[in-house]
mmCIF file of the N, C-alpha and C atoms, coordinates in Angstrom:
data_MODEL
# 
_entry.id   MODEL 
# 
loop_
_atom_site.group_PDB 
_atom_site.id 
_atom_site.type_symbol 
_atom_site.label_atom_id 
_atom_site.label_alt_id 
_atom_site.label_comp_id 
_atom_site.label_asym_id 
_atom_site.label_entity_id 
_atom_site.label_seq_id 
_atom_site.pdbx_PDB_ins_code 
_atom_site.Cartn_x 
_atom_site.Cartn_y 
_atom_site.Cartn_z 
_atom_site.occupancy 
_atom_site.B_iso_or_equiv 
_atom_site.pdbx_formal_charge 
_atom_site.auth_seq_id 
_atom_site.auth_comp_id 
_atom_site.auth_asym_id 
_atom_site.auth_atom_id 
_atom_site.pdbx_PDB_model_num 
ATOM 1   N N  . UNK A 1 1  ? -5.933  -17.522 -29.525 1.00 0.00 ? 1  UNK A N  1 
ATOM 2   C CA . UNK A 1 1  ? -5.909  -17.339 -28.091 1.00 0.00 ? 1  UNK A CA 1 
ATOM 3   C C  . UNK A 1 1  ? -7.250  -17.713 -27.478 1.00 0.00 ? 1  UNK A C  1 
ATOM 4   N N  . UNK A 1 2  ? -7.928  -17.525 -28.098 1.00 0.00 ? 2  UNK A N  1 
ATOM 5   C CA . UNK A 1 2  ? -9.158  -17.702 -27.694 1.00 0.00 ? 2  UNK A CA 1 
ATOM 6   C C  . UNK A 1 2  ? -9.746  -19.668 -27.515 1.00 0.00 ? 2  UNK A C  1 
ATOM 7   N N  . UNK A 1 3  ? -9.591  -20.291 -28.435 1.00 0.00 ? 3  UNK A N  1 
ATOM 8   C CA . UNK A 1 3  ? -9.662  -21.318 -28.177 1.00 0.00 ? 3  UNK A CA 1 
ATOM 9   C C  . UNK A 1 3  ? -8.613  -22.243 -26.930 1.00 0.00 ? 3  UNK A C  1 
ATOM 10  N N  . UNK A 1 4  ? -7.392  -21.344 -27.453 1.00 0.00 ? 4  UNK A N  1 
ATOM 11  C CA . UNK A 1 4  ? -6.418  -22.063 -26.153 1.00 0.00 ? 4  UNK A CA 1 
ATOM 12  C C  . UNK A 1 4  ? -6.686  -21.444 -24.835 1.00 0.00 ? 4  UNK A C  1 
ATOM 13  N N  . UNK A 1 5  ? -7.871  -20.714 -24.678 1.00 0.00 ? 5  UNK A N  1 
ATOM 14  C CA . UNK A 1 5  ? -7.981  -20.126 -23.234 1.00 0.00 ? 5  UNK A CA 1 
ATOM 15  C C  . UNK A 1 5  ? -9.400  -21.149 -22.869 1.00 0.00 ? 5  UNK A C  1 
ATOM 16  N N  . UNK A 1 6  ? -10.259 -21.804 -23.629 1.00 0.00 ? 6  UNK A N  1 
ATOM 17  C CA . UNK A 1 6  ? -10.575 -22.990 -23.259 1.00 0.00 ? 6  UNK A CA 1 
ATOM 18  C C  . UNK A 1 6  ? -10.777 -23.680 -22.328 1.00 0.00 ? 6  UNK A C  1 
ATOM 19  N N  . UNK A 1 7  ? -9.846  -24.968 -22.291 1.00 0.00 ? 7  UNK A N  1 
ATOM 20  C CA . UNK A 1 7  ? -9.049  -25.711 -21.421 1.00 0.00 ? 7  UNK A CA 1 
ATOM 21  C C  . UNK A 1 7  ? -8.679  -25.194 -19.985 1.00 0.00 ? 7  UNK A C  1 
ATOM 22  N N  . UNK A 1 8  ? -8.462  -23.763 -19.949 1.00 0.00 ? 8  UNK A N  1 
ATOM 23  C CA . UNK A 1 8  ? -7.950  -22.927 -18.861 1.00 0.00 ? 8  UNK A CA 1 
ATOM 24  C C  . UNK A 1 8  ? -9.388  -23.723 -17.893 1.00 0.00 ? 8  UNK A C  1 
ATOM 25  N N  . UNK A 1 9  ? -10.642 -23.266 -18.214 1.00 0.00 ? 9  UNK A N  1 
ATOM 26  C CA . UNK A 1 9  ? -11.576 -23.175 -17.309 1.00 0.00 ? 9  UNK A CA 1 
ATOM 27  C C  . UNK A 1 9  ? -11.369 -24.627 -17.437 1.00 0.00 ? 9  UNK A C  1 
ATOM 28  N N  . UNK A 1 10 ? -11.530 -25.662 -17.898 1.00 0.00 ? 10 UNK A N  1 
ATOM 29  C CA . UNK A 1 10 ? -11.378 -26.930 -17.351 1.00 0.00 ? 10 UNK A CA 1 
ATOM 30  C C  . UNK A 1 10 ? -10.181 -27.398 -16.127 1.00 0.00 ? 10 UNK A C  1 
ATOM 31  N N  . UNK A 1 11 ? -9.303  -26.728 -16.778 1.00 0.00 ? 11 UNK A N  1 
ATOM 32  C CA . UNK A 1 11 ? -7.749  -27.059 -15.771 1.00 0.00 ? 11 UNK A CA 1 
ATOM 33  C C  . UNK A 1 11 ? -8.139  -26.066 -14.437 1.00 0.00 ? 11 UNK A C  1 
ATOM 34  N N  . UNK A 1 12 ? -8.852  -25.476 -14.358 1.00 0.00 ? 12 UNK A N  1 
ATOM 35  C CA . UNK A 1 12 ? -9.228  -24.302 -13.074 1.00 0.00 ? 12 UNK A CA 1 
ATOM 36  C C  . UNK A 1 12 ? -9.422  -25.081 -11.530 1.00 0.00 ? 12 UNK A C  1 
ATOM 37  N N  . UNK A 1 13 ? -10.193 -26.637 -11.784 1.00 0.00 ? 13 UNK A N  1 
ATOM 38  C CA . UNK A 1 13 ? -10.775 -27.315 -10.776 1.00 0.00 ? 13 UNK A CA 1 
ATOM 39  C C  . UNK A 1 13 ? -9.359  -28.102 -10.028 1.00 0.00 ? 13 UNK A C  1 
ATOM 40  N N  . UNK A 1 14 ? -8.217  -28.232 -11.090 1.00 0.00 ? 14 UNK A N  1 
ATOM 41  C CA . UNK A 1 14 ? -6.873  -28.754 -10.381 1.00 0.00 ? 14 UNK A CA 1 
ATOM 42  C C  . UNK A 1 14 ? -6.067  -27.599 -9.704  1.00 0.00 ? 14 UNK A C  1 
ATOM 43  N N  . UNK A 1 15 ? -6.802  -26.649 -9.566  1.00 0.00 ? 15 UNK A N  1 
ATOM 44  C CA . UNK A 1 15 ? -5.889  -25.646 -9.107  1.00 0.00 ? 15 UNK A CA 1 
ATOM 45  C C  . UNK A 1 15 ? -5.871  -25.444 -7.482  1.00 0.00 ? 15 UNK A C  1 
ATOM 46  N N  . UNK A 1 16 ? -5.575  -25.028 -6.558  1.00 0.00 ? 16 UNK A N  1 
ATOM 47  C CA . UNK A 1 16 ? -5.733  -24.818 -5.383  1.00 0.00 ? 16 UNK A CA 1 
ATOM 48  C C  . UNK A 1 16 ? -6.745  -23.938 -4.849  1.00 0.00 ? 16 UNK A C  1 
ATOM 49  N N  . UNK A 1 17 ? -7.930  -24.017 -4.541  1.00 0.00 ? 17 UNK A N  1 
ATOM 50  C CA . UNK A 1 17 ? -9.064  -23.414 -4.016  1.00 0.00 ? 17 UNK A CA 1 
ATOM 51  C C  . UNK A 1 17 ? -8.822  -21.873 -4.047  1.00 0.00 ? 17 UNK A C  1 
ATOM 52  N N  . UNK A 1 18 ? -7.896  -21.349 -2.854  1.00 0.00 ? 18 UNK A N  1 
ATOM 53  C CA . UNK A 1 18 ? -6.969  -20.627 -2.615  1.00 0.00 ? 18 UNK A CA 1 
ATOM 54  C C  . UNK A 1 18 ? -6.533  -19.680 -3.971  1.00 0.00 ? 18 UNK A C  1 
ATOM 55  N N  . UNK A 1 19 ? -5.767  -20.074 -4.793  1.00 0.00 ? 19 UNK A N  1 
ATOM 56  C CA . UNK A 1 19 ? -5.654  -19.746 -6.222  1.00 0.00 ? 19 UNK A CA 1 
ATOM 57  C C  . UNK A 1 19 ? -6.316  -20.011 -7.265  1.00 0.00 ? 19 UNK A C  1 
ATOM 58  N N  . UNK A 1 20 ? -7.475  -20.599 -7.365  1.00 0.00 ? 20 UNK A N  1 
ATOM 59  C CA . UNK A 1 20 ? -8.383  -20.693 -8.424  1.00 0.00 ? 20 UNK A CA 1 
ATOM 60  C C  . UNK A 1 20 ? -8.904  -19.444 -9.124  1.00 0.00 ? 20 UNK A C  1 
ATOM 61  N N  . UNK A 1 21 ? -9.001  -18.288 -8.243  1.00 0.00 ? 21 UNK A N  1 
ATOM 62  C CA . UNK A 1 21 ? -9.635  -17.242 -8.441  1.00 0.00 ? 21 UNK A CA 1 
ATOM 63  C C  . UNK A 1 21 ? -8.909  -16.440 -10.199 1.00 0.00 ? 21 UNK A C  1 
ATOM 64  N N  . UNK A 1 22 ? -7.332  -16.739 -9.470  1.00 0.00 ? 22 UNK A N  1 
ATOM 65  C CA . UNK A 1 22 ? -6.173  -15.787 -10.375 1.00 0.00 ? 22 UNK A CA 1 
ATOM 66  C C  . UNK A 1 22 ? -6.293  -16.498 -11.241 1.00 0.00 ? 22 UNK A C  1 
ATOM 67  N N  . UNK A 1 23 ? -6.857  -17.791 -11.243 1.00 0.00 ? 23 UNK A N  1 
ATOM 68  C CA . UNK A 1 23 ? -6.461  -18.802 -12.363 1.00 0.00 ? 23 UNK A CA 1 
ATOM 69  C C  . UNK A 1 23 ? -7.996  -18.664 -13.176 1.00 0.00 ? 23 UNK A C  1 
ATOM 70  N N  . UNK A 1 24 ? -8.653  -18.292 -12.808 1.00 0.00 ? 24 UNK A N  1 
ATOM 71  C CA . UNK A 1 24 ? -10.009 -17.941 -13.737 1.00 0.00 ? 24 UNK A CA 1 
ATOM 72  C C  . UNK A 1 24 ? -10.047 -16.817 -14.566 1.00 0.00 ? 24 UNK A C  1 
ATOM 73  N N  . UNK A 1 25 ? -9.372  -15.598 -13.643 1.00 0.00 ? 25 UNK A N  1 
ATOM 74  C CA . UNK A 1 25 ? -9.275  -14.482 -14.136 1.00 0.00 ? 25 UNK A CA 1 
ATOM 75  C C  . UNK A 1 25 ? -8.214  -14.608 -15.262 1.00 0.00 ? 25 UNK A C  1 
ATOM 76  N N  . UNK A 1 26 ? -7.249  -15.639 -15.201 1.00 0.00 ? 26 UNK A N  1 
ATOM 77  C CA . UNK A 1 26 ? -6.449  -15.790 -16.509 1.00 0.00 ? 26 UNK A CA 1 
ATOM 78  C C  . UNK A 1 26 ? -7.035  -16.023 -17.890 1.00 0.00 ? 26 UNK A C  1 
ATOM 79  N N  . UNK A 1 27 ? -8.254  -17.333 -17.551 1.00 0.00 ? 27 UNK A N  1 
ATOM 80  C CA . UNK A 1 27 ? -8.454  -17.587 -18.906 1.00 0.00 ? 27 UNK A CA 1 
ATOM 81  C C  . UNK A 1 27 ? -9.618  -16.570 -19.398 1.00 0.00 ? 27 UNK A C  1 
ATOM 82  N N  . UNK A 1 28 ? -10.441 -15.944 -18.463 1.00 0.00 ? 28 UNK A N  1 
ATOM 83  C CA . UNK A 1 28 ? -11.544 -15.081 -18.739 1.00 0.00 ? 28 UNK A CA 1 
ATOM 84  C C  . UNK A 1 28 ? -10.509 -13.813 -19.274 1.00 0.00 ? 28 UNK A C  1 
ATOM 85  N N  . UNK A 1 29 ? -9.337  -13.451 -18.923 1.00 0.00 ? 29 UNK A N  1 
ATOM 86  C CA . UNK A 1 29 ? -8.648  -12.331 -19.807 1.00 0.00 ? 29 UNK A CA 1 
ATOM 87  C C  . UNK A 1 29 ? -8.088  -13.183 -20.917 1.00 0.00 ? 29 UNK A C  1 
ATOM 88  N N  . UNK A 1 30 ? -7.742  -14.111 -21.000 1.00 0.00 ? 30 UNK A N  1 
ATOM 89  C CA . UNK A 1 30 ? -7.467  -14.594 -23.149 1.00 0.00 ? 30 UNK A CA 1 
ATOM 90  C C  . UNK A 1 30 ? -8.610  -14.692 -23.872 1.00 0.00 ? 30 UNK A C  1 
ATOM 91  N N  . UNK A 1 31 ? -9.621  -15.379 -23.048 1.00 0.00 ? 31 UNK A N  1 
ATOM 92  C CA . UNK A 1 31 ? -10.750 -15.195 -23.795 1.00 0.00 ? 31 UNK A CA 1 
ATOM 93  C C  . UNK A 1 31 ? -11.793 -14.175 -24.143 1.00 0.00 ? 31 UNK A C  1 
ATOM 94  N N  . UNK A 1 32 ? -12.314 -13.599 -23.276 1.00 0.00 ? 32 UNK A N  1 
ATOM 95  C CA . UNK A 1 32 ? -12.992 -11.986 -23.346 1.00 0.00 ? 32 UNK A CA 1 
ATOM 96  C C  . UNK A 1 32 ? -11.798 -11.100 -23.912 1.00 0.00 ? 32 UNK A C  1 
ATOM 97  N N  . UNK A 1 33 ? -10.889 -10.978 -23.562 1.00 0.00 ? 33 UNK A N  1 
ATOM 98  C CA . UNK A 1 33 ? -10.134 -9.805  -23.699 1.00 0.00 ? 33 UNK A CA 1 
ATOM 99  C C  . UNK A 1 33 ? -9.924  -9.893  -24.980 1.00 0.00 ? 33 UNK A C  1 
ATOM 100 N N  . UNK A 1 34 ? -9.629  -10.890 -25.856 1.00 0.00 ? 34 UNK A N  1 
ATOM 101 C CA . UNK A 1 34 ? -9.396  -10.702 -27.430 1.00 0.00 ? 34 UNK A CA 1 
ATOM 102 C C  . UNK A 1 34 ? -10.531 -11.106 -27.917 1.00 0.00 ? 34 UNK A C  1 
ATOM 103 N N  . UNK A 1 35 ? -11.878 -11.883 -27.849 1.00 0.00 ? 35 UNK A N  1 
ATOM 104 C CA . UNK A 1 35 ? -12.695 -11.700 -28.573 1.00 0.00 ? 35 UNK A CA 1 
ATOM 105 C C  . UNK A 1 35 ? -13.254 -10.154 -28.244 1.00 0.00 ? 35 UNK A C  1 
ATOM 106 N N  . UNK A 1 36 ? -13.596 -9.676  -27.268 1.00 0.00 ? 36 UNK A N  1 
ATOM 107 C CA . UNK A 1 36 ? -13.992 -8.081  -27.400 1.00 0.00 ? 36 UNK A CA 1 
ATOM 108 C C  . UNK A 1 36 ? -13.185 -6.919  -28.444 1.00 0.00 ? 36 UNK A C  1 
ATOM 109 N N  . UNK A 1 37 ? -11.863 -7.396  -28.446 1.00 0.00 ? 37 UNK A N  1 
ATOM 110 C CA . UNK A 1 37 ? -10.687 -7.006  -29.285 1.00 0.00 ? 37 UNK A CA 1 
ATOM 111 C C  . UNK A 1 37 ? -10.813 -6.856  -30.818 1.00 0.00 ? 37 UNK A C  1 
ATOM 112 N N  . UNK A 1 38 ? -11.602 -8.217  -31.179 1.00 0.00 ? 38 UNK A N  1 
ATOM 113 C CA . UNK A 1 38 ? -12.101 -8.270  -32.207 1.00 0.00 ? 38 UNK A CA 1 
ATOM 114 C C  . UNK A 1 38 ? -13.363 -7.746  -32.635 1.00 0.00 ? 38 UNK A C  1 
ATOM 115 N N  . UNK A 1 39 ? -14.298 -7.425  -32.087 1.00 0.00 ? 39 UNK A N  1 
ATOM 116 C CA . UNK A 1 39 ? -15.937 -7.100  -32.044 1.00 0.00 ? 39 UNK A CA 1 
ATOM 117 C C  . UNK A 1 39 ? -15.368 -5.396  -31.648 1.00 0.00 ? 39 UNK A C  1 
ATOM 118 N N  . UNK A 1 40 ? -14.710 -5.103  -30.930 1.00 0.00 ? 40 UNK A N  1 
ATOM 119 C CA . UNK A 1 40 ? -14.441 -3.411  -30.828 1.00 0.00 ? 40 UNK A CA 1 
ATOM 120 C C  . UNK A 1 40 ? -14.115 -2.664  -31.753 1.00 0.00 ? 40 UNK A C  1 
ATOM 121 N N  . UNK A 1 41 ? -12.770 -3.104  -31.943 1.00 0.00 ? 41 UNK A N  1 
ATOM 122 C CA . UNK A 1 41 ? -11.977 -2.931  -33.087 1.00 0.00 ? 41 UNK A CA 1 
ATOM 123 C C  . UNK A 1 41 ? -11.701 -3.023  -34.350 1.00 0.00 ? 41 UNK A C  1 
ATOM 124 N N  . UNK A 1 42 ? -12.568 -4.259  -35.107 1.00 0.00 ? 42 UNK A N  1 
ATOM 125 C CA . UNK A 1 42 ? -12.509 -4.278  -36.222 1.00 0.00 ? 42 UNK A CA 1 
ATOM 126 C C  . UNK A 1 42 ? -13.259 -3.363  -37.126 1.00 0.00 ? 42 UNK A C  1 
ATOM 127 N N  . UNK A 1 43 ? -14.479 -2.822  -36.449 1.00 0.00 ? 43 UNK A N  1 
ATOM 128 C CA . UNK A 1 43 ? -14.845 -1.129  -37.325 1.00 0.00 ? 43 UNK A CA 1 
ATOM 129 C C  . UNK A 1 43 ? -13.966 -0.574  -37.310 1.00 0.00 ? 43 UNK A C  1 
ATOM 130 N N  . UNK A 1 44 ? -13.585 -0.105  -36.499 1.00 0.00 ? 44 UNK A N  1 
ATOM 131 C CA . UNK A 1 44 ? -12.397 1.198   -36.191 1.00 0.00 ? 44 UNK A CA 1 
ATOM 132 C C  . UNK A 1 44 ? -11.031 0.899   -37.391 1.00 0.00 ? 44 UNK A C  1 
ATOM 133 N N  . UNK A 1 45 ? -10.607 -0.059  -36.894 1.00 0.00 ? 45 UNK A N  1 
ATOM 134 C CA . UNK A 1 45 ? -9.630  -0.396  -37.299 1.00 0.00 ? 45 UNK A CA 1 
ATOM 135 C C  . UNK A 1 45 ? -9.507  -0.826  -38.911 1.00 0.00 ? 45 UNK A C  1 
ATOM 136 N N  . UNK A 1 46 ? -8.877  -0.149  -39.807 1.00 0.00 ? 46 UNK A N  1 
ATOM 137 C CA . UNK A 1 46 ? -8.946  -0.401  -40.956 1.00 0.00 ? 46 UNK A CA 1 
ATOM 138 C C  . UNK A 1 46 ? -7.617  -0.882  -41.589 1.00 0.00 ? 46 UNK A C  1 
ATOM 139 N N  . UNK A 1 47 ? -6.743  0.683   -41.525 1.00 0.00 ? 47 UNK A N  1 
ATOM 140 C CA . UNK A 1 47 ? -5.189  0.628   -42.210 1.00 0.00 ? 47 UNK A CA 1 
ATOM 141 C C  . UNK A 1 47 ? -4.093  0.191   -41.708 1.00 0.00 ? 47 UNK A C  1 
ATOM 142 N N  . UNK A 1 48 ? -4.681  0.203   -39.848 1.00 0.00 ? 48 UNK A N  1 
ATOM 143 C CA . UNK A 1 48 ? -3.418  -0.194  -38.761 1.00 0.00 ? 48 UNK A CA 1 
ATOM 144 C C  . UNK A 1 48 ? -3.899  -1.916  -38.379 1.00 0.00 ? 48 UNK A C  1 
ATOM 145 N N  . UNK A 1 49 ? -5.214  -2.567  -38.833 1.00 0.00 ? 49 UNK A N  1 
ATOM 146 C CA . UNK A 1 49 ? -5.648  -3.747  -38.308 1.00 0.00 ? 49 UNK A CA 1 
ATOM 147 C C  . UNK A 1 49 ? -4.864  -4.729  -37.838 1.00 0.00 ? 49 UNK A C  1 
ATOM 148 N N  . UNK A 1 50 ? -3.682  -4.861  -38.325 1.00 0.00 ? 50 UNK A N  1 
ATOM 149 C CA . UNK A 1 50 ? -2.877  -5.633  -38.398 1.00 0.00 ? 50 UNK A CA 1 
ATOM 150 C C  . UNK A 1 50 ? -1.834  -5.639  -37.377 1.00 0.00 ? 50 UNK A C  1 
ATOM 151 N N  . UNK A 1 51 ? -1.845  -4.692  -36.886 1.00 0.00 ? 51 UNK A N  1 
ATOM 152 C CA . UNK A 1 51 ? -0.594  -3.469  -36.017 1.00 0.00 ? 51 UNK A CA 1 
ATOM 153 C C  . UNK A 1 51 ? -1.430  -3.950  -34.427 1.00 0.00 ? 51 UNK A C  1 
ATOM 154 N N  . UNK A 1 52 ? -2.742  -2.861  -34.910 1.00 0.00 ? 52 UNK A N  1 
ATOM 155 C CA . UNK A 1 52 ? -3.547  -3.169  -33.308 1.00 0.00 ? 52 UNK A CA 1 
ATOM 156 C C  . UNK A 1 52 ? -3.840  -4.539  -32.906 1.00 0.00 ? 52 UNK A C  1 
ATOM 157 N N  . UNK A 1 53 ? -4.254  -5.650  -34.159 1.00 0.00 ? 53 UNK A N  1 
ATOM 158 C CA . UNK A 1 53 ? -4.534  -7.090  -33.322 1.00 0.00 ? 53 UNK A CA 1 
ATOM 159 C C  . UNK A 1 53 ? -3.222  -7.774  -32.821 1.00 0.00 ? 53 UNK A C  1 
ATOM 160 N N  . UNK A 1 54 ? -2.009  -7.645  -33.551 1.00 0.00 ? 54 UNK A N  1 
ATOM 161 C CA . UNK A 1 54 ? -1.269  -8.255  -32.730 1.00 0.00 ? 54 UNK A CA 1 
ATOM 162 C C  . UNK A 1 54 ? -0.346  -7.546  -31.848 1.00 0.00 ? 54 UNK A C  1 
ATOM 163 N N  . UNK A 1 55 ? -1.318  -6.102  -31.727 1.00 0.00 ? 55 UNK A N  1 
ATOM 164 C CA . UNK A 1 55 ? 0.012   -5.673  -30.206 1.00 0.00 ? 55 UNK A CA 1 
ATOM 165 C C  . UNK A 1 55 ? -0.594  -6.085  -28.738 1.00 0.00 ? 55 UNK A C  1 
ATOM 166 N N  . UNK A 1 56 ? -2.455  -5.838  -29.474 1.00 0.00 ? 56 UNK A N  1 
ATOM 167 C CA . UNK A 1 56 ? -3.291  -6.093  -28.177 1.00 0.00 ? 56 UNK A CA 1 
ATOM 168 C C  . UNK A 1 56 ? -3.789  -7.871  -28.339 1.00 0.00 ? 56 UNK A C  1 
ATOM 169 N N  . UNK A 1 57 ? -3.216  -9.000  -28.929 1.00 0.00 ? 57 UNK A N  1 
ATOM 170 C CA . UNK A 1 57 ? -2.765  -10.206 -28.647 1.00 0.00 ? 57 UNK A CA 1 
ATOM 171 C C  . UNK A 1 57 ? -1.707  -10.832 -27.966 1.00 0.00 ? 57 UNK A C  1 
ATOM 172 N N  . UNK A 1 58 ? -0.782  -10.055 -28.130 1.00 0.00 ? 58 UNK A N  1 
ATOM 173 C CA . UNK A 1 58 ? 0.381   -10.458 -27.326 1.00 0.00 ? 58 UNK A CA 1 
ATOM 174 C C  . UNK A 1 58 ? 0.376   -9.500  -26.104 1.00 0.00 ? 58 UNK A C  1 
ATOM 175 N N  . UNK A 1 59 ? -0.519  -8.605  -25.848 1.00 0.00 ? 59 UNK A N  1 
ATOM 176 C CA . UNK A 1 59 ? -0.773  -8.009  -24.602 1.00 0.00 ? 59 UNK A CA 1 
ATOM 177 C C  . UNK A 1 59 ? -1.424  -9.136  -23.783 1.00 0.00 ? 59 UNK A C  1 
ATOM 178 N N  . UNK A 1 60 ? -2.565  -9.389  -24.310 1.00 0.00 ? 60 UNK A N  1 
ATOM 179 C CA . UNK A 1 60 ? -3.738  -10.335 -23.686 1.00 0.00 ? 60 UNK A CA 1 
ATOM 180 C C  . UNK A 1 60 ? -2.681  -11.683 -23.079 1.00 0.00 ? 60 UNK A C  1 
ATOM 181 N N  . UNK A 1 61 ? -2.012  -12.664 -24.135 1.00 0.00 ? 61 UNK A N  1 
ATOM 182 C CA . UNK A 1 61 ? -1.218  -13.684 -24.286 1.00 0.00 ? 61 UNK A CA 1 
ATOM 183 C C  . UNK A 1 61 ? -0.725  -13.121 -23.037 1.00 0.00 ? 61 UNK A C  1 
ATOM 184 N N  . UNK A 1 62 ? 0.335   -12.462 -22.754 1.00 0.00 ? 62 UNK A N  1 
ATOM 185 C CA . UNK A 1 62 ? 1.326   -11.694 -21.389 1.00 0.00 ? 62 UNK A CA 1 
ATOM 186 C C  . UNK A 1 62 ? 0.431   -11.381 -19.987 1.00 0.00 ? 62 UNK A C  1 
ATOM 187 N N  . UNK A 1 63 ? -0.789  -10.924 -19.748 1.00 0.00 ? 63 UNK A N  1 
ATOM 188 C CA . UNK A 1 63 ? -2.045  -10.941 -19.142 1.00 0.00 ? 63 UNK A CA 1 
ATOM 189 C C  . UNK A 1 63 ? -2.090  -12.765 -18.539 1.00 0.00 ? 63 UNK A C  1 
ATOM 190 N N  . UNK A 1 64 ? -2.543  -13.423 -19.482 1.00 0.00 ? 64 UNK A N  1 
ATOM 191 C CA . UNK A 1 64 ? -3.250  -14.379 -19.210 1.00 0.00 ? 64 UNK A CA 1 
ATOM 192 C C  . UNK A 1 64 ? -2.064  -15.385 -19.040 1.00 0.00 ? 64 UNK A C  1 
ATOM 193 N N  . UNK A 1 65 ? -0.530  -15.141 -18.992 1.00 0.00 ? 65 UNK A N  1 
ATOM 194 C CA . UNK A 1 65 ? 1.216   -16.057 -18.442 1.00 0.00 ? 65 UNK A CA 1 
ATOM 195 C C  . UNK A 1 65 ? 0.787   -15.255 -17.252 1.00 0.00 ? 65 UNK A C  1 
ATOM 196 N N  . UNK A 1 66 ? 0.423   -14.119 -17.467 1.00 0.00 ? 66 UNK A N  1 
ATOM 197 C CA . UNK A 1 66 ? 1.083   -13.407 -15.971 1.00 0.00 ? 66 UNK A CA 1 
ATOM 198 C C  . UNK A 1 66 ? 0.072   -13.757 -14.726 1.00 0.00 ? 66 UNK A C  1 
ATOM 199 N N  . UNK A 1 67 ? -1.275  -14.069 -14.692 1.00 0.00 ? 67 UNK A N  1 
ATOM 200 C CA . UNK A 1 67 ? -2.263  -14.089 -13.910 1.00 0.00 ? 67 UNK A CA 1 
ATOM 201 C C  . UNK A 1 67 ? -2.133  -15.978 -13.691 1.00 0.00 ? 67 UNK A C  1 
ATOM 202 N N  . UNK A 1 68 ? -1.468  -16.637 -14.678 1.00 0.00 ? 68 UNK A N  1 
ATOM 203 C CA . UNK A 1 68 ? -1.386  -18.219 -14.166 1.00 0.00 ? 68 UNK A CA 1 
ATOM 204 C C  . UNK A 1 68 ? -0.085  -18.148 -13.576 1.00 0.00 ? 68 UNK A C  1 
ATOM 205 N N  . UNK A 1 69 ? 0.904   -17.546 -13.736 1.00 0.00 ? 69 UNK A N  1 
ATOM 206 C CA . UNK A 1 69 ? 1.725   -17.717 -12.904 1.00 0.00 ? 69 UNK A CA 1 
ATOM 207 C C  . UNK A 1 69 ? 1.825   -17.331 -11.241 1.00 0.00 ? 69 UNK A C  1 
ATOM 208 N N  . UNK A 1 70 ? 0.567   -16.148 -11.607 1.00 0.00 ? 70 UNK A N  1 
ATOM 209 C CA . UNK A 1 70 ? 0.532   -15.899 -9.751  1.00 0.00 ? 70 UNK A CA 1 
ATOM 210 C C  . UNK A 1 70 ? -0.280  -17.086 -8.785  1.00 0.00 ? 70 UNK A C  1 
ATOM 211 N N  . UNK A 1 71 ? -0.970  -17.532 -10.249 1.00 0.00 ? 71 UNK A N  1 
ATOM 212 C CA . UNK A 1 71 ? -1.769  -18.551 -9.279  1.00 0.00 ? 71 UNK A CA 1 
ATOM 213 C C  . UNK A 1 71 ? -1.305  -19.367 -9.070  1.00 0.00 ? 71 UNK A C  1 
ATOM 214 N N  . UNK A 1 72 ? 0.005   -19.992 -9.623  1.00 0.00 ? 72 UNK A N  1 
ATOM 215 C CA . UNK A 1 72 ? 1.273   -20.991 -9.746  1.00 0.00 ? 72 UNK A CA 1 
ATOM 216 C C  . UNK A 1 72 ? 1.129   -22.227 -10.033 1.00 0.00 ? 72 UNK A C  1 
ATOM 217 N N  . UNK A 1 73 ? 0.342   -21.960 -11.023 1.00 0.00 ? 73 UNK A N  1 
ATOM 218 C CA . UNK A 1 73 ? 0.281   -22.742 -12.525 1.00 0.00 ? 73 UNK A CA 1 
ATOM 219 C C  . UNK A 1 73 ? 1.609   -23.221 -12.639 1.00 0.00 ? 73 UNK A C  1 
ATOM 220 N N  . UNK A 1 74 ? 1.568   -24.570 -12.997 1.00 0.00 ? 74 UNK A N  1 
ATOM 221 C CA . UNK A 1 74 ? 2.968   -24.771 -13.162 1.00 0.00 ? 74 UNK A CA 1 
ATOM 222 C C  . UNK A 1 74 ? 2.848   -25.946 -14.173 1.00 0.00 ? 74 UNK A C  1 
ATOM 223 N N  . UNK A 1 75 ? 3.699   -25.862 -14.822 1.00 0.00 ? 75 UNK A N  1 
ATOM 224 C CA . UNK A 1 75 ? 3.647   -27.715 -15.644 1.00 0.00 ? 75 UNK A CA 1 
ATOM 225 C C  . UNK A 1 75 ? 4.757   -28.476 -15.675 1.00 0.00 ? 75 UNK A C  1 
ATOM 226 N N  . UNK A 1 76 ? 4.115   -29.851 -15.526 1.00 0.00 ? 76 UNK A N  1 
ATOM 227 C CA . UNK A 1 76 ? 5.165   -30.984 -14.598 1.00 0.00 ? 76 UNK A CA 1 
ATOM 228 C C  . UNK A 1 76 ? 6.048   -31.721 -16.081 1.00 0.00 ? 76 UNK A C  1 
# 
């Protein structure tokens, strides 16, 4: 997730001025939100590691559809 949130900040400048904002805040939540995920959690997390990275990955993933779609991200 993290690498495919990337591109986001490049694709940000085709976006509509107007909606650029939602569309930043998308890729800054795939990217911060799961590398912190990883740097928080991986002390903590020992026996469930596996459980917590991919419930709070596909949280982040759902976050970062849901914040490009308000900005109306769309693909042609």
């Amino acid at each position: 997730m993290v690498p495919a949130s990337a591109p986001l900040f490049d694709l940000a400048r085709h976006v509509d001025p107007a909606r650029r904002r939602l569309f930043l805040v998308a890729a800054w939540s795939g990217a911060l939100g799961l590398l912190l995920t990883f740097v928080l959690f991986q002390p903590v997390c020992e026996e469930y590691e596996s459980t917590v990275f991919s419930f709070l990955g596909i949280l982040f993933a759902m976050l970062t559809l849901m914040f490009m779609s308000l900005a109306g991200f769309k693909s042609r």
